[in-house]
C-alpha positions as CSV (number, residue, x, y, z in Angstrom):
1,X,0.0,0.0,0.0
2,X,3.2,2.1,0.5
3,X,3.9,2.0,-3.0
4,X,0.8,3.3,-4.2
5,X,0.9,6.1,-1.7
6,X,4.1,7.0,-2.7
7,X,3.7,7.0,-6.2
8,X,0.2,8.6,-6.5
9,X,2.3,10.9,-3.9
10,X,5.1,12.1,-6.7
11,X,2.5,12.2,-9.3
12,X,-0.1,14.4,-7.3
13,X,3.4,16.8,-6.6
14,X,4.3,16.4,-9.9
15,X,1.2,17.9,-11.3
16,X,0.8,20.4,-8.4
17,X,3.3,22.9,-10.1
18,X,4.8,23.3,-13.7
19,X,8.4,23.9,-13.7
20,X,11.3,22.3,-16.5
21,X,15.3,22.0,-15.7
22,X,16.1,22.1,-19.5
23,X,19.9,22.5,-20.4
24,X,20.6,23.6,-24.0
25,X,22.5,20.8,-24.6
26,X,20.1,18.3,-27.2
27,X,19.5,15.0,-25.3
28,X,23.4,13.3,-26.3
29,X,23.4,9.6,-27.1
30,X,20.8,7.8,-27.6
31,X,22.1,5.0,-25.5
32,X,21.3,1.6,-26.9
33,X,17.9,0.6,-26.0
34,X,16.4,-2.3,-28.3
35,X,13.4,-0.7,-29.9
36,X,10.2,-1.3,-26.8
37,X,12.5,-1.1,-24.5
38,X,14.1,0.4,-21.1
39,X,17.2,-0.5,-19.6
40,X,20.1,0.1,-17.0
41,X,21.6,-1.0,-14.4
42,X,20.0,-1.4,-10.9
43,X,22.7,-1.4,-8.0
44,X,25.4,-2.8,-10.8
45,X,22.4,-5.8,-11.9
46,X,21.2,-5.8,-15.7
47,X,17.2,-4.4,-16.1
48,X,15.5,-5.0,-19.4
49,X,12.3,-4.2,-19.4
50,X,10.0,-6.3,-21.6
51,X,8.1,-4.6,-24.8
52,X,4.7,-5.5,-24.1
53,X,5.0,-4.1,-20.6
54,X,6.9,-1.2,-22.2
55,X,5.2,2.5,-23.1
56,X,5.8,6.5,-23.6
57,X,2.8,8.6,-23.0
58,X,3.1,12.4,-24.2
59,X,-0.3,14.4,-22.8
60,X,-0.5,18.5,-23.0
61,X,-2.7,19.8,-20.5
62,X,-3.0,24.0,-19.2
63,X,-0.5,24.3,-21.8
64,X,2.0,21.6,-19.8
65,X,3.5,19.0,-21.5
66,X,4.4,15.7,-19.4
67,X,5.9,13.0,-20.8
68,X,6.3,9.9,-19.1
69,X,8.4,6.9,-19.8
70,X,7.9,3.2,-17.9
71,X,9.5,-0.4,-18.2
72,X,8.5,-3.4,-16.3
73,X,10.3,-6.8,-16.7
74,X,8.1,-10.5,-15.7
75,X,10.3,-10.4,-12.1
76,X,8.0,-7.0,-11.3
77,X,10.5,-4.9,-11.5
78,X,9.7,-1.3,-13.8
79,X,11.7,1.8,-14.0
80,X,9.5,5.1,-14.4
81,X,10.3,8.5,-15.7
82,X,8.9,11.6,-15.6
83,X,9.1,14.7,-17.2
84,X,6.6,18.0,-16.3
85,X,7.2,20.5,-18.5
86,X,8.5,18.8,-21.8
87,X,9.6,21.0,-24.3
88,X,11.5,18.5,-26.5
89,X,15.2,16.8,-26.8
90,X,17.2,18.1,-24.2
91,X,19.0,17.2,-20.5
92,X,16.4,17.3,-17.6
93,X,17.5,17.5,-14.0
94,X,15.9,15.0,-11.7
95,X,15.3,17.0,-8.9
96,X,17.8,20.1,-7.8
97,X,15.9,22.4,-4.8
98,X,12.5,22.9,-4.8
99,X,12.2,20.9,-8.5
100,X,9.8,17.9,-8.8
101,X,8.8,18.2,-11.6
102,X,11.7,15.6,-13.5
103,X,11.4,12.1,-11.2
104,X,12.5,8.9,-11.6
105,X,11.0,5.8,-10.0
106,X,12.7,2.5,-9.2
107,X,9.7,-0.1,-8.3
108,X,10.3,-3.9,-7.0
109,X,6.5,-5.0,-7.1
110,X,5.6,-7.9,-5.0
111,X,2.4,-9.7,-6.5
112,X,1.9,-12.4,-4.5
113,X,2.4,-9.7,-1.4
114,X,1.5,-6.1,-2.6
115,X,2.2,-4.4,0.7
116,X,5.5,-5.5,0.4
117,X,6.5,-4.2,-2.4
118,X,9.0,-1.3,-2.4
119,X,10.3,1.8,-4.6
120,X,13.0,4.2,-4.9
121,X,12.1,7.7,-6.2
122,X,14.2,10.6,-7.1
123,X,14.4,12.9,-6.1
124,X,14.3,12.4,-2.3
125,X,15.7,15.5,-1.3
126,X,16.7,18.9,-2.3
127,X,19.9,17.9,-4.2
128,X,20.2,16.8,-7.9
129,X,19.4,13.0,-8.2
130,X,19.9,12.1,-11.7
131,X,19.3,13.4,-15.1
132,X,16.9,12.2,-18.0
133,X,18.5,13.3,-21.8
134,X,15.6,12.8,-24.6
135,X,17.9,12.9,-27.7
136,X,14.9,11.7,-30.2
137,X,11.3,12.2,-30.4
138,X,8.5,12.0,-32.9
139,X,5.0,10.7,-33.5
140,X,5.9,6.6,-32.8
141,X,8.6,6.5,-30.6
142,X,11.2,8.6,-27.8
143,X,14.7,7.4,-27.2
144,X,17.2,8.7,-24.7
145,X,19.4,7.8,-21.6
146,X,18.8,8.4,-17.7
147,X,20.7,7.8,-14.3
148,X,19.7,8.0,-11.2
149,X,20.0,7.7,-7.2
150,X,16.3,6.9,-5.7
151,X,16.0,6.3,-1.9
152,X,13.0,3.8,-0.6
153,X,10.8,6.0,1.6
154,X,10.3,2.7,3.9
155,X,13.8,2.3,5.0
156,X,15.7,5.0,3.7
157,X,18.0,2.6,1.5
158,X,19.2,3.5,-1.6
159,X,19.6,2.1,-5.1
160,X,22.1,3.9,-8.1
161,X,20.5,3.2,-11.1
162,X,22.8,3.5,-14.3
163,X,23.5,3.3,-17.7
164,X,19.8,3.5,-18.4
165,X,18.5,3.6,-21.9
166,X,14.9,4.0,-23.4
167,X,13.6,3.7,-26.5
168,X,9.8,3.3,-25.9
169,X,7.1,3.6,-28.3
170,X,3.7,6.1,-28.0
């Protein structure tokens, strides 16, 4: 139940205010994503999502655009990556003071024990946790990398989650 509070928790936040960390830089490498896919490395572990379970959403709303990346693999595990004020290719921060608005979530689902599942989300504090780069986006498919630290709000651990790739389809 923890993990639904927190994530309807970042995404309430998330939507509460509109700001972007955009650099001018325009997104780098692509990384090397399979086409349907996310993935990186969790604590040093491979994470490849799997394509069906795989999806980019892009939605414009107040004159906000979000988009929003996710990847879960058959184990329960999913990465989840959010951006509140998209404005194309580009380096987001994930997190930096008072910005929310670019998050990262790390989730272990437990299905045959939902209440234990856990999740890391970035950012956890006022620091920078990570940064999302889109490199490529149009009307099928975004691709880009992402790192990340996320911290569990259950028992303050942490996972570093790197070399991360995406290359998810709308």
């Amino acid at each position: 139940m923890k993990l639904f509070k927190n994530v309807f928790l970042v995404l309430l936040l998330s939507l509460a205010v509109v700001a972007c960390n955009k650099s001018d830089d325009d997104g780098g490498d692509g990384g090397d994503a399979a086409e349907g896919t996310v993935t990186a490395k969790v604590d040093g572990a491979n994470f490849t999502s799997m394509s069906i379970a795989t999806t980019a959403v892009q939605t414009s709303a107040g004159g906000t655009s979000t988009l929003r990346v996710q990847g879960s693999d058959a184990d329960g595990k999913g990465i989840i990556l959010t951006i509140i004020g998209f404005d194309g290719t580009g380096s987001y921060n994930v997190g930096g003071g008072a910005d929310i608005f670019t998050n990262a979530v790390y989730v272990e689902a437990n299905v045959s024990n939902p209440a234990d599942s856990q999740s890391w989300m970035a950012p956890f504090d006022d620091t920078v946790a990570g940064e999302i780069n889109v490199s490529e986006i149009n009307e099928t498919n975004v691709i880009g990398t992402f790192s990340f630290t996320g911290k569990n709000g259950n028992d303050d651990s942490t996972k570093a989650i790197t070399e991360g790739s995406f290359n998810a389809n709308f």
